[in-house]
Backbone bond lengths (Angstrom), bond angles and torsions (degrees), N, CA, C in turn:
res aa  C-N    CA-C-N  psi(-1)  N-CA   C-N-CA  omega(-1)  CA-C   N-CA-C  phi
1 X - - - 1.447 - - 1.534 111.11 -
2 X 1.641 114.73 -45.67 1.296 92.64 173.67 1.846 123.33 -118.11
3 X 1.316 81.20 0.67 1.891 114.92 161.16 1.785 102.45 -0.63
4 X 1.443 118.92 -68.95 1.538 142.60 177.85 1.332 103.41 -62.68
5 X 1.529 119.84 -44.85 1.891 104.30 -176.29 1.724 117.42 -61.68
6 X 1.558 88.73 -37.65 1.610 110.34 -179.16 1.602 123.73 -45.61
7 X 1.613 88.23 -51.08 1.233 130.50 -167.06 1.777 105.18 -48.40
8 X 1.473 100.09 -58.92 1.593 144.76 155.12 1.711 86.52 -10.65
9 X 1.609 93.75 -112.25 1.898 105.98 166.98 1.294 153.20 -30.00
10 X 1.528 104.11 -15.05 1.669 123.28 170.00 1.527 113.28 -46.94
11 X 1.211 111.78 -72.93 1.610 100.52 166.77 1.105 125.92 -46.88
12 X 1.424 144.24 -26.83 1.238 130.54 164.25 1.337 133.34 -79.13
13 X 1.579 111.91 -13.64 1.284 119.78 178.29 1.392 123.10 -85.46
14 X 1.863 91.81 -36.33 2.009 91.95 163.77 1.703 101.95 -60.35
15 X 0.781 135.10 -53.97 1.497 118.69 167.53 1.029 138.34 -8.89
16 X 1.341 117.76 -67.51 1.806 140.73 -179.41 1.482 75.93 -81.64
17 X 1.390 149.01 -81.35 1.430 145.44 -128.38 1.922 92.57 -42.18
18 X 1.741 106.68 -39.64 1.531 94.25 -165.52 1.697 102.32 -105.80
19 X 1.277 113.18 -1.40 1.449 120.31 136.99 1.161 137.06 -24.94
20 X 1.340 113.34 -51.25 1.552 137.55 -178.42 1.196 104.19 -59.04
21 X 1.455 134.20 -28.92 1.615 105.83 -163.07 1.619 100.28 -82.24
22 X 1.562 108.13 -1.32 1.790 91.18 -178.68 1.798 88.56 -90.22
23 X 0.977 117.05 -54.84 1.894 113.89 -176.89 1.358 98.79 -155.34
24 X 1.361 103.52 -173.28 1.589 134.38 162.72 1.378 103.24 -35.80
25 X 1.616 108.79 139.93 1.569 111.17 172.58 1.700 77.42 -116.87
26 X 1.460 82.34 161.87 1.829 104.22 161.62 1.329 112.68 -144.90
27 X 1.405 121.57 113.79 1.736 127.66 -179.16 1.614 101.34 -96.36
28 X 1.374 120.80 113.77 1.453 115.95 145.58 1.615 133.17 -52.02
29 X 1.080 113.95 118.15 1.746 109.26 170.50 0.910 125.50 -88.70
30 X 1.343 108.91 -175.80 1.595 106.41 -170.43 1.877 109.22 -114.21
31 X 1.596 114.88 88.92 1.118 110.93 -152.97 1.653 130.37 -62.54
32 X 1.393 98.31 9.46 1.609 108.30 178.41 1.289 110.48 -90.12
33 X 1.478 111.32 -53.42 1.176 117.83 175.98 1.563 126.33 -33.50
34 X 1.377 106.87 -31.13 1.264 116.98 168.70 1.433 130.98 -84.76
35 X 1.299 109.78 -34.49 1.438 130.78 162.54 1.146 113.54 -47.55
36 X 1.059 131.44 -31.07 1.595 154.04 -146.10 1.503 104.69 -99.79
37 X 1.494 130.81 -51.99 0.813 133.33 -137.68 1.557 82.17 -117.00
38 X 1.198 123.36 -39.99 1.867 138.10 -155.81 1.111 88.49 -85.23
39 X 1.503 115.46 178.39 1.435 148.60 152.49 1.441 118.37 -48.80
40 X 1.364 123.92 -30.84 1.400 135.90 -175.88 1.553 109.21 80.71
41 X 1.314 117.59 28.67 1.233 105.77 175.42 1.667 107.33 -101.43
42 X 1.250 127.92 121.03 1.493 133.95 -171.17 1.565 114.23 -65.47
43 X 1.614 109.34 -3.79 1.796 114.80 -162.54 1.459 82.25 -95.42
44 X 1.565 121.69 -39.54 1.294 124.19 -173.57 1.647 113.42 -60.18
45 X 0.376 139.27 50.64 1.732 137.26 -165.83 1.219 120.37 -160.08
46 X 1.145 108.31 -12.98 1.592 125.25 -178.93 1.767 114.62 -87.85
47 X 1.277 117.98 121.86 1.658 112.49 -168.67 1.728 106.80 -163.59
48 X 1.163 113.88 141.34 1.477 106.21 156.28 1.505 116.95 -137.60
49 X 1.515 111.36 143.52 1.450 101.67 -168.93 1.480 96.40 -126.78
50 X 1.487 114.53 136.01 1.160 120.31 -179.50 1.568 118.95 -115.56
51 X 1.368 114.56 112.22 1.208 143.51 -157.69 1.712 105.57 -94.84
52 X 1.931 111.35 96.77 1.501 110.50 170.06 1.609 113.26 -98.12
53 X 1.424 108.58 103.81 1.291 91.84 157.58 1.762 109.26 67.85
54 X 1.694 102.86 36.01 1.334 101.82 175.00 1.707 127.53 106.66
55 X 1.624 86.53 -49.78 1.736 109.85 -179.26 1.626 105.01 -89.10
56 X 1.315 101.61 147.92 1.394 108.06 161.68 1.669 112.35 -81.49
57 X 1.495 124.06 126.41 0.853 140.07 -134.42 1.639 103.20 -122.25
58 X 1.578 119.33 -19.08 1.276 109.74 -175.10 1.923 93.72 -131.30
59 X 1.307 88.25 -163.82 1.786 83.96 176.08 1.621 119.69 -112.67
60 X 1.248 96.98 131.21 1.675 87.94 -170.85 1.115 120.59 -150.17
61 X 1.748 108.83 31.94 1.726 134.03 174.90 1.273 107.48 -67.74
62 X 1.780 132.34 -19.10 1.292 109.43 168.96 1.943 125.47 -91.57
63 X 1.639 88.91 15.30 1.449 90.07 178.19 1.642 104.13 -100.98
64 X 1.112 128.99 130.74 1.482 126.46 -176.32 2.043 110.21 -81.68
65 X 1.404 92.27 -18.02 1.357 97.02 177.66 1.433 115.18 -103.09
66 X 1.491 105.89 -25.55 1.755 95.07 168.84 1.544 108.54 -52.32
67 X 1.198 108.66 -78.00 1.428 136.07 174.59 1.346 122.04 -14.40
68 X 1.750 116.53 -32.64 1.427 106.64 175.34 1.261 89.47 -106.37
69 X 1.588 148.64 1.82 1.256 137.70 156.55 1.946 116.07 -73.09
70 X 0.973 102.19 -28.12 1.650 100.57 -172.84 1.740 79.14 -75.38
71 X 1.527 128.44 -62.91 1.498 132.79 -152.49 2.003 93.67 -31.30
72 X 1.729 84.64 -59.85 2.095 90.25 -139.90 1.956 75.56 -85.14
73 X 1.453 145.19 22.17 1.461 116.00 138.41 1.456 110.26 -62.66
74 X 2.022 114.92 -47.96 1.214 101.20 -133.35 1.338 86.19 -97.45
75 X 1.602 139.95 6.97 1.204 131.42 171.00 1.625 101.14 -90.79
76 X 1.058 135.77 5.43 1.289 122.23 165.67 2.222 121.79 -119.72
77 X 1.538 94.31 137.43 1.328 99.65 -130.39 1.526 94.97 -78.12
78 X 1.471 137.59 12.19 1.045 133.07 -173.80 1.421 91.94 -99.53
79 X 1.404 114.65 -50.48 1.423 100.52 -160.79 1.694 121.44 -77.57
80 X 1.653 95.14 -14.57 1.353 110.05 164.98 1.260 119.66 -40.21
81 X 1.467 100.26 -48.38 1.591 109.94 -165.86 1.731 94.39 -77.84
82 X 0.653 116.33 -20.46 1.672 107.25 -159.71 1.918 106.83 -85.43
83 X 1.856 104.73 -36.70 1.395 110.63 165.56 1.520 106.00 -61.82
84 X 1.313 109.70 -56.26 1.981 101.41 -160.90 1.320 121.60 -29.60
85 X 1.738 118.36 -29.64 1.191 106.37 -171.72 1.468 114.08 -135.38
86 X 1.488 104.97 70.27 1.726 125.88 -155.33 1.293 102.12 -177.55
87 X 1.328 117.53 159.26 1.211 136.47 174.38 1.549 98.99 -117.57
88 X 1.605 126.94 122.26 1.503 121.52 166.01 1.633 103.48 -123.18
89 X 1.577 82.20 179.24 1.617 105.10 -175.16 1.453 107.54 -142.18
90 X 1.849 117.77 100.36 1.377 97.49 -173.97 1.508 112.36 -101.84
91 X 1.046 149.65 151.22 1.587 137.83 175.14 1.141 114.45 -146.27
92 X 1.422 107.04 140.59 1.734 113.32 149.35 0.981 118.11 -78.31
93 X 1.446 129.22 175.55 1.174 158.38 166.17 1.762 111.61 -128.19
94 X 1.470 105.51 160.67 1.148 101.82 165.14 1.269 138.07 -89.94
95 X 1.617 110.10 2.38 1.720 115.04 141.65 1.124 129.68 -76.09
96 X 1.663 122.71 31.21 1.074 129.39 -177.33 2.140 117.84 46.23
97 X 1.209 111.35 51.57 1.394 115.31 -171.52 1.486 82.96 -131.64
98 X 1.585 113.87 127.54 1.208 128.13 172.44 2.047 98.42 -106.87
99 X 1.461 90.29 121.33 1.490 128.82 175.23 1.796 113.89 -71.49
100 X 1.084 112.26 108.58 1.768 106.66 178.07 1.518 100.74 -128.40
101 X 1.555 104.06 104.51 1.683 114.33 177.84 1.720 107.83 -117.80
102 X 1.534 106.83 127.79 1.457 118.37 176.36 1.638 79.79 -80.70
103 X 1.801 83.12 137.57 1.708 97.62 175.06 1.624 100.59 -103.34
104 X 1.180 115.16 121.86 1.991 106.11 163.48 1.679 120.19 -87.81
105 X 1.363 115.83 109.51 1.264 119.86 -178.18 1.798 103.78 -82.95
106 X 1.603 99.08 118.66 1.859 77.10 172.37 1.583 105.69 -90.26
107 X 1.076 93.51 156.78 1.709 125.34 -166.17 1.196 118.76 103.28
108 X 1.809 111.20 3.94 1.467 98.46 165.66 1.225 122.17 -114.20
């Protein structure tokens, strides 16, 4: 369902993804686009997925939009490479601004 919006943003997110080691990225969306495709509920839109080392790391099967966003990162082979050896944090908000934070674990 939103597989194609995602699809859209991939190039810009490997971007910020190696962005991150200076700080926080923040991508604005495009909030129709989602409306469009979704249910239109604005509570729905809200998600964060935290990315160890490649794997999705928390649970986030009841979001229909996390879920095809974690899919088409880890099916695409640049950004693959760029999670494997990082800890991230990706999120929405409900101003539609997707959040990309390198997490630093100490002890690693």
């Amino acid at each position: 369902m939103y597989t194609q919006i995602w699809s859209k943003y991939l190039p810009i997110i490997k971007i910020l993804l190696k962005r991150t080691a200076t700080g926080d990225q923040v991508l604005d969306l495009n909030r129709i686009d989602f409306e469009r495709a979704g249910t239109g509920r604005k509570a729905g839109y809200k998600f964060t997925i935290e990315f160890n080392r490649g794997r999705v790391a928390n649970i986030i099967s009841g979001s229909l939009l996390a879920s095809e966003l974690a899919f088409l990162m880890q099916e695409d082979a640049n950004i693959k490479s760029i999670l494997a050896d990082n800890h991230f944090t990706v999120s929405l908000n409900t101003k539609f601004q997707l959040i990309l934070k390198r997490v630093v674990i100490s002890g690693e």
